[in-house]
GUDREN-264549 format. One record per residue (C-alpha): x, y, z; residue in three letters. Coordinates in pm, whole numbers, plus 50000, padded with zeros to 5 digits. Each point is the difference from the previous one (the first is absolute). Layout:
BEGIN
XYZALA...
END
This chain:
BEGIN
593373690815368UNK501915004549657UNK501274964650052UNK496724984650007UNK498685023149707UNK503174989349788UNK499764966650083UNK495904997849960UNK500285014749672UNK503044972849904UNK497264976450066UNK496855011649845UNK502725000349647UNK501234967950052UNK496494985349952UNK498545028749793UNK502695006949711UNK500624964249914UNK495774993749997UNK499695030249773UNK502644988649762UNK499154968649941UNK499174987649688UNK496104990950111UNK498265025950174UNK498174975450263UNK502215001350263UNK500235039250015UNK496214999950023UNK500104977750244UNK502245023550219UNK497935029649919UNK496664987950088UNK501774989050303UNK500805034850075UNK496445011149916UNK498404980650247UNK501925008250306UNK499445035049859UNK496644990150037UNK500624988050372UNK501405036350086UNK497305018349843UNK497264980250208UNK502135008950270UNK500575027950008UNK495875009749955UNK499644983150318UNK499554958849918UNK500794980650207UNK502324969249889UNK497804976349908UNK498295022949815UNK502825015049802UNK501804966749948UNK496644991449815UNK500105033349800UNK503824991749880UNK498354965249924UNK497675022249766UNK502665017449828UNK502034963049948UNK497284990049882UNK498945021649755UNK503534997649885UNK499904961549953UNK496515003649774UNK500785029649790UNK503294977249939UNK498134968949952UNK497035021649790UNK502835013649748UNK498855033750061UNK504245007849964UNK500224995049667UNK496545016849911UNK500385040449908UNK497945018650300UNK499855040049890UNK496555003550147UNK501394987150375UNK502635017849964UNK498275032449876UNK497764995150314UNK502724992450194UNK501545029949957UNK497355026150007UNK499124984350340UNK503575004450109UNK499905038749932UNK496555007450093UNK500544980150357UNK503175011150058UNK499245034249937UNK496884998250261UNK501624979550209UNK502975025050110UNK497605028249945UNK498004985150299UNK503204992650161UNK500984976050295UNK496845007550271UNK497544990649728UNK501464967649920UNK498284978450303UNK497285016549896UNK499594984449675UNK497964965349995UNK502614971150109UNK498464980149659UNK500845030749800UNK503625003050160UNK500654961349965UNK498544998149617UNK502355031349916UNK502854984750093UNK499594960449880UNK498515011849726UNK503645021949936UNK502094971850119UNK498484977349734UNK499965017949722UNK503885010350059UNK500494963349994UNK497964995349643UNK502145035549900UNK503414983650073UNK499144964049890UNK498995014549676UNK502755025549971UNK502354970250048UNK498454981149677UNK500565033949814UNK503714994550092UNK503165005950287UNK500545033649821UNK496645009350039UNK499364991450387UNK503305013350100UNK499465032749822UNK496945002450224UNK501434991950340UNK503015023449909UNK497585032249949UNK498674993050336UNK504084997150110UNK500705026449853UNK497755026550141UNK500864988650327UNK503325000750004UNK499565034249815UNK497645012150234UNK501984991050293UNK503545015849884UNK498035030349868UNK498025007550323UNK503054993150189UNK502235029849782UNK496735024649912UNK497014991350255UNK501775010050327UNK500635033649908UNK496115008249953UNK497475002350282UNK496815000749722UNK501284970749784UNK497864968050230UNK498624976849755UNK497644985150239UNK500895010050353UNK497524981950215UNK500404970849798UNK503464992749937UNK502035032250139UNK503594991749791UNK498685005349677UNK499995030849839UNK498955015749643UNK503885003949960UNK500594959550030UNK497144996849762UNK501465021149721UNK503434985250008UNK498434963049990UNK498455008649677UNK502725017949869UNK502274966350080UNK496514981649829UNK499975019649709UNK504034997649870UNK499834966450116UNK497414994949756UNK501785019249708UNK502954978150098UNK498224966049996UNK498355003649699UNK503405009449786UNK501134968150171UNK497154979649856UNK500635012049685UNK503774997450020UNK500214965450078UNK497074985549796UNK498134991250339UNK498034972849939UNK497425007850201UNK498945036650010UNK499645020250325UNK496945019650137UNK502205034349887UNK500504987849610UNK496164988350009UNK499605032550095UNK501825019449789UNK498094980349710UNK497125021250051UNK502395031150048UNK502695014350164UNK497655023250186UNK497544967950101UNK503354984650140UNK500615032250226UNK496685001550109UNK499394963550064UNK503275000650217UNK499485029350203UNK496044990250040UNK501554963550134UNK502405014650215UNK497445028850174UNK497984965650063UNK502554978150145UNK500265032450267UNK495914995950063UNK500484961350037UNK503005009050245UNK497265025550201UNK497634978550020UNK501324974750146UNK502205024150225UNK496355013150087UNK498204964850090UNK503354997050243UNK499405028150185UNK496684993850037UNK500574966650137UNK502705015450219UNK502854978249881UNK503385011249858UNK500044967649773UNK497504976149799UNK501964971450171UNK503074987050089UNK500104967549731UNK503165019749863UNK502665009450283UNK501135032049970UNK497685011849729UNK496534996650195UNK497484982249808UNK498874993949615UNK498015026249922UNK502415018450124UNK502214991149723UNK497444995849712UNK497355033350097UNK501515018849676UNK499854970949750UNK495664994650146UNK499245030349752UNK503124997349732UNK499474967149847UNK497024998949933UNK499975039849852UNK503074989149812UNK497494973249812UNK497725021250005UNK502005029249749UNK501564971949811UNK495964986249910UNK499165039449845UNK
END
């Protein structure tokens, strides 16, 4: 199982670091929008599509890839969507876990479907856009969302055990705990600090979403990060939630050894588009 994980993930950077490096940013659109519409395919399925019917709603997401591409909407400055964007991302999220796994079927299929292609889409616009802004500034996003889960995972592994009160969200995803939450954004946090005395240091030409931060403040920089990182956890429940609800352990199995692509991309559905969001105030 490691094997395949190791040698999936060899894969997905062969094609994904040298698309995101190079010098024109088509190419690593391309890639991503690919990855948003078999997100697209796993979302239908998983709200019970069947495959015709969730191929066509991956078509949908490809396709509003290819005219938001064609439409320039990438180069245009979007802090209304993204304003709306994200207060739709914390008021659902918050009443979707409040209503918690049984209640999902119950929600209207259109609502279900629209929620999620409508997510899946406008993470695409997020990380095209964040890609014009600069390498700096997409990678500083994708690392906070690294970050707290590599923090969360070493810090609920040392701290979480030893509690039997500390469940995050037990009927939803029972290995997280408050403890793994804490210590992801503590890692987030002197990341940040870290980053941003990096930008300055070596004269970054493009600026990261910590030193746009810190522009406003070093307190809006602490907030910003922590708010992003207690959302990449609600992206990661929500999805977790949707699983379980389908009764599935994965979204797919497109990548061996890591299940599917949501699976990989649930905490980035609520962080891009937050981080363009803060940077818009």
């Amino acid at each position: 199982m490691l094997k395949q994980r190791v040698l999936t993930a060899l894969a997905l950077l062969l094609v994904l670091l040298p698309a995101l490096f190079y010098a024109q940013p088509g190419p690593f659109f391309f890639i991503a929008g690919v990855f948003i519409a078999a997100g697209g395919w796993e979302w239908a399925r998983m709200n019970g599509l069947n495959s015709p019917l969730s191929l066509f709603a991956g078509a949908l997401c490809a396709a509003f890839c290819a005219w938001a591409w064609w439409a320039g909407l990438l180069e245009v400055a979007l802090p209304r969507v993204w304003w709306v964007a994200g207060s739709v991302w914390v008021l659902a999220g918050a009443w979707i876990l409040k209503a918690g796994v049984p209640a999902w079927a119950k929600f209207a299929l259109p609502l279900r479907l629209a929620l999620g292609l409508a997510a899946l889409c406008l993470t695409w616009l997020a990380v095209a856009q964040a890609r014009l802004m600069g390498v700096n500034f997409l990678l500083s996003v994708l690392a906070l969302v690294w970050m707290a889960d590599i923090g969360a995972y070493f810090s609920g592994r040392a701290f979480g055990g030893r509690f039997t009160r500390s469940k995050l969200a037990a009927s939803i995803s029972p290995g997280k705990s408050w403890e793994g939450v804490w210590g992801g954004m503590l890692g987030v946090i002197l990341m940040a600090m870290v980053w941003r005395f990096a930008d300055g240091a070596s004269g970054a030409s493009a600026s990261s979403v910590y030193t746009l931060l810190a522009g406003k403040g070093l307190s809006f920089m602490l907030i910003g990060v922590v708010f992003m990182t207690a959302m990449s956890v609600v992206g990661d429940l929500v999805e977790s939630l949707v699983k379980r609800s389908a009764g599935v352990k994965d979204s797919s199995a497109l990548l061996p050894g890591h299940g599917g692509v949501l699976d990989r991309v649930d905490a980035l559905l609520p962080t891009l588009p937050l981080a363009m969001m803060l940077i818009s105030f």
